[in-house]
SESETOR-620588 format. One record per residue (C-alpha): residue in three letters; chain; x, y, z. Coordinates in steps of 0.1 Angstrom, whole numbers, always signed. Last residue first. Example, Ala and Ser with C-alpha at 12.3 -4.5 7.8 and 13.67 -1.06 7.14 Angstrom:
<rs>
  residuo  cadena      X      Y      Z
      Ser       A   +137    -11    +71
      Ala       A   +123    -45    +78
</rs>
This chain:
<rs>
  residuo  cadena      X      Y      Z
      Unk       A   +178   +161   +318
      Unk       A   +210   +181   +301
      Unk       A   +197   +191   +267
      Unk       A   +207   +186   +234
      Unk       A   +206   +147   +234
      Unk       A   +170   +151   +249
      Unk       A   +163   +175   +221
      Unk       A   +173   +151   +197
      Unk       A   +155   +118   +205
      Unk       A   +123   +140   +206
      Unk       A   +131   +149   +170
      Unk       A   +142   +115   +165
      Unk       A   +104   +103   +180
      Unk       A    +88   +128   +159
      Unk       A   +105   +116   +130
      Unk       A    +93    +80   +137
      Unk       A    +58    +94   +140
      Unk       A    +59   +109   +105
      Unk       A    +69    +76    +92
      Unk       A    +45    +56   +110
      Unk       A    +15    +84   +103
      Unk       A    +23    +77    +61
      Unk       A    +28    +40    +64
      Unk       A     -8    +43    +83
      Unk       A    -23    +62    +58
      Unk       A    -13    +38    +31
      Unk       A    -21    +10    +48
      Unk       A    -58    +25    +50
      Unk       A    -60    +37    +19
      Unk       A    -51     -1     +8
      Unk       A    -77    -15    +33
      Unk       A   -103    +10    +16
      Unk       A    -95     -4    -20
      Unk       A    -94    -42     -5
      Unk       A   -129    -39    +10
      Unk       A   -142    -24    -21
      Unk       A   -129    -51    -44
      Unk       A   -143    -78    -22
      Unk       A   -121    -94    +11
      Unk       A   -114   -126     +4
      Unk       A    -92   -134    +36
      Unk       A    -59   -132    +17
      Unk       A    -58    -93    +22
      Unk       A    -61    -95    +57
      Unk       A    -33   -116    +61
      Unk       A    -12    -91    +37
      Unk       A    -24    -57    +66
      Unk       A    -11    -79    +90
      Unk       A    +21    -88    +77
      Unk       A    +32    -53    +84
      Unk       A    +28    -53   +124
      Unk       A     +3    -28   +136
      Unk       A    +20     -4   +164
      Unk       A     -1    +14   +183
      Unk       A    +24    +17   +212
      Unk       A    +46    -17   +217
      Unk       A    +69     -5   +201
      Unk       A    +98    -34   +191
      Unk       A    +98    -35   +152
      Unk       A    +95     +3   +149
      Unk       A   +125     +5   +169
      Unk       A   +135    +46   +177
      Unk       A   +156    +46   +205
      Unk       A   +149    +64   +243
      Unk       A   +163    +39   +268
      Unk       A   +186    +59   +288
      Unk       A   +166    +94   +294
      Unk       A   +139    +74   +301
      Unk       A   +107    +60   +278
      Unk       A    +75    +75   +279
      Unk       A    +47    +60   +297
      Unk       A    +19    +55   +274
      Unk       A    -17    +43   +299
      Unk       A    -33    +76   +290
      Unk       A    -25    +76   +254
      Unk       A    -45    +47   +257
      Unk       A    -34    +10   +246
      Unk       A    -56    -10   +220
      Unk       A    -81    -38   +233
      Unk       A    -77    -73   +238
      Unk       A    -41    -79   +240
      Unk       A    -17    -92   +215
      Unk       A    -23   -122   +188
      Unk       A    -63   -133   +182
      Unk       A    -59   -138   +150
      Unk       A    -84   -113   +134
      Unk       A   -100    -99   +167
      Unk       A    -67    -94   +186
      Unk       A    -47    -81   +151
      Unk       A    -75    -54   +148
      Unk       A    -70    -40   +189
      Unk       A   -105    -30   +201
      Unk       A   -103     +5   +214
      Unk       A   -116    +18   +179
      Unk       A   -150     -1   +184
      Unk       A   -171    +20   +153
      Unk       A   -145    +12   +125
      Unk       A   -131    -23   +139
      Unk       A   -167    -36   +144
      Unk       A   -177    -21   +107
      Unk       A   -146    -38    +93
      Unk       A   -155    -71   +107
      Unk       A   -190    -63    +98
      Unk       A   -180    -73    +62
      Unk       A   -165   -105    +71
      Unk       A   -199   -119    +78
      Unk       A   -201   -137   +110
      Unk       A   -189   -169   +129
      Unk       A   -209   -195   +143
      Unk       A   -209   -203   +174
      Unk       A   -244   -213   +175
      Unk       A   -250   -188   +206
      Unk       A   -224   -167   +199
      Unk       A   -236   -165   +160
      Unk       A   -272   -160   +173
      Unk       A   -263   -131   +198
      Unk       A   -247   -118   +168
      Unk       A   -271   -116   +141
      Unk       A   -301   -112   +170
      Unk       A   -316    -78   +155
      Unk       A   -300    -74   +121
      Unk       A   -262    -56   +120
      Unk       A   -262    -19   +122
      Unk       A   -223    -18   +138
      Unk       A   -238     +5   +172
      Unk       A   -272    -15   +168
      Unk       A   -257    -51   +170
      Unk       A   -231    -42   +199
      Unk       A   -258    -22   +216
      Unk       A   -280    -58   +208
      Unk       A   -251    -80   +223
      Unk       A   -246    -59   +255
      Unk       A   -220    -38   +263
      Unk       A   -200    -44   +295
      Unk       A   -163    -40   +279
      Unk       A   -148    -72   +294
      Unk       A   -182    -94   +283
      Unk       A   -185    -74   +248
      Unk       A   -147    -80   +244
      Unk       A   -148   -116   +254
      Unk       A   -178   -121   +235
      Unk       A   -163   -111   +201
      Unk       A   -135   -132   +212
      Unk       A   -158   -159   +205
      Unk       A   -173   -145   +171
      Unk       A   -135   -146   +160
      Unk       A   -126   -184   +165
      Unk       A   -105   -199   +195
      Unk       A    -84   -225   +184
</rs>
């Protein structure tokens, strides 16, 4: 099973940043990575949440579990759906979508008091951008009912 500091060095490898940017950008000490890749160790859970705070391409679930791709899709790369296949299916979008159980596996990893308070605001917020962005999507749904495309 590949561990967490290893896909660490996938992403710095695939993004071309080097260990000590990586160390300075997430203000871990000088080497506290490039040791753990060396050792293959893994690091401290709290600059998990520093890494997924100051890297926001890099996909959570990837780093955690290592399920999905590497880094997060771009507005860029979205291609919206046609005329035919336009539904709303939470379950199914693969646009910035962050499945449920993920937010209860992180909980179990023994995150401290602090850590669970801000992963809370942070479910919270994203419940509260899901749900607007599913009535977006019916509004969207709607017009294209409405019109003749």
């Amino acid at each position: 099973m590949e561990t967490i500091i290893k896909r660490i060095e996938k992403y710095l490898t695939s993004s071309k940043i080097s260990t000590r940017q990586f160390e300075l950008a997430i203000g871990t000490s000088n080497g506290a990575i490039s040791r753990a890749i060396k050792k293959g160790t893994d690091i401290q859970s709290k600059w998990l949440s520093k890494i997924i705070d100051t890297y926001t391409d890099i996909n959570p679930e990837w780093l955690l579990v290592g399920k999905g791709n590497m880094k997060k899709r771009s507005l860029k790369e979205y291609q919206p759906p046609e005329k035919g296949d336009l539904a709303v299916n939470e379950e199914k979008s693969n646009y910035l979508y962050i499945p449920k159980n993920l937010f209860n596996k992180l909980k179990d990893t023994g995150l401290t008091d602090h850590q669970l308070a801000l992963l809370k605001t942070i479910e919270s917020n994203y419940d509260m951008l899901l749900n607007q962005n599913i009535g977006m999507q019916n509004k969207i749904i709607q017009l294209y009912e409405n019109k003749d495309l």
